[in-house]
C-alpha positions in Angstrom: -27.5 56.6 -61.7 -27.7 55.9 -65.6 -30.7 56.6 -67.5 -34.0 55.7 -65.8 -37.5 54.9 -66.3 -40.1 57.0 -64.8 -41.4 54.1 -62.0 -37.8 54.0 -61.3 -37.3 57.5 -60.2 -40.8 57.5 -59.3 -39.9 55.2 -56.3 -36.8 57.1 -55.9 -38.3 60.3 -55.2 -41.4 58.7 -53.6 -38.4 56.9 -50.7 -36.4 60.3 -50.3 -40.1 61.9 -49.6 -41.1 59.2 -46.9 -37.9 58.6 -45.3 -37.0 62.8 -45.1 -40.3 64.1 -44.7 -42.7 61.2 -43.2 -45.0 61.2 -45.6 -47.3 58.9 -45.6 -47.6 56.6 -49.7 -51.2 57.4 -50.1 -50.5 60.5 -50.9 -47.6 60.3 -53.1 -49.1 59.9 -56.7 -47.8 61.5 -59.4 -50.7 64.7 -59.6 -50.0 65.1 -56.1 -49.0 68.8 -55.5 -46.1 69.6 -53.9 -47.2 72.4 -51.6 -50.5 72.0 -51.5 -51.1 68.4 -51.1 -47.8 67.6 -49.6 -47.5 70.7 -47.4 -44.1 71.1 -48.5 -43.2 74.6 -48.3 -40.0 75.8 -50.2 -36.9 75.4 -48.0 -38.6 71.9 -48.1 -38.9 71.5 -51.9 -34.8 72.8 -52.3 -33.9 70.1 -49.2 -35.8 67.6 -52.0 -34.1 68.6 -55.2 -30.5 68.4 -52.8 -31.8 64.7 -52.1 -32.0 64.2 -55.0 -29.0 65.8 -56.6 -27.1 63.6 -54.1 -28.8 60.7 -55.0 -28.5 61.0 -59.0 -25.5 63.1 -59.2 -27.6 65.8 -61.3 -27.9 69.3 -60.7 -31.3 70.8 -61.1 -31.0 74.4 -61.9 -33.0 77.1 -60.4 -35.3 77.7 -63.6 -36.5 73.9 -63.2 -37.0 74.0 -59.5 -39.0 77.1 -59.9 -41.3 75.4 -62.3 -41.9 72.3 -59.8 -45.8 72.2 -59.3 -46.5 68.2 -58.5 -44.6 65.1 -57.9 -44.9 64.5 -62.0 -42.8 67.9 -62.4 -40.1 66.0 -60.0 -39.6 62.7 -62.0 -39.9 64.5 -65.1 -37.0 66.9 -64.1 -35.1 63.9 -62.6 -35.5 61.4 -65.6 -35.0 64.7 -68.6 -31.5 65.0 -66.4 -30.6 61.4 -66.1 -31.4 61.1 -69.9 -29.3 64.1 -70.9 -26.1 62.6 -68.7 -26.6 59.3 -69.8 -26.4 61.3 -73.6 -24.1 63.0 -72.8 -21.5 60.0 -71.0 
């Protein structure tokens, strides 16, 4: 996936989380929190960021999943990679 806007990987991320984890689009706006308003625990969060690493081809280091608070903190790690490969290649 080349470089991206963020309602592109917005609706990327937005189709893994509905399709893998049944969540329902009301709640998926972009200060939605991960845990708290998502109920996604860790191991749930990782099965995300794998998602999308298969998706994109990235690979989100641990530093950047640990700072993961809300769906914004997603797209924003998704679209900083996507713009750093499409640099890059």
């Amino acid at each position: 996936m080349a470089s991206s806007s963020q309602d592109e990987v917005f609706e990327l991320v937005t189709g893994i989380l509905r399709a893998e984890f049944e969540l329902d689009s009301s709640k998926l706006v972009l200060d939605a929190r991960v845990q708290e308003d998502l109920d996604l625990d860790s191991i749930d969060a990782v099965d995300l960021m794998a998602r999308l690493e298969e998706e994109t081809g990235l690979v989100v280091e641990d530093e950047e999943l640990a700072r993961i608070r809300t769906l914004a903190d997603v797209v924003r790690v998704v679209r900083s990679g996507l713009d750093r490969a499409a640099a890059a290649g």
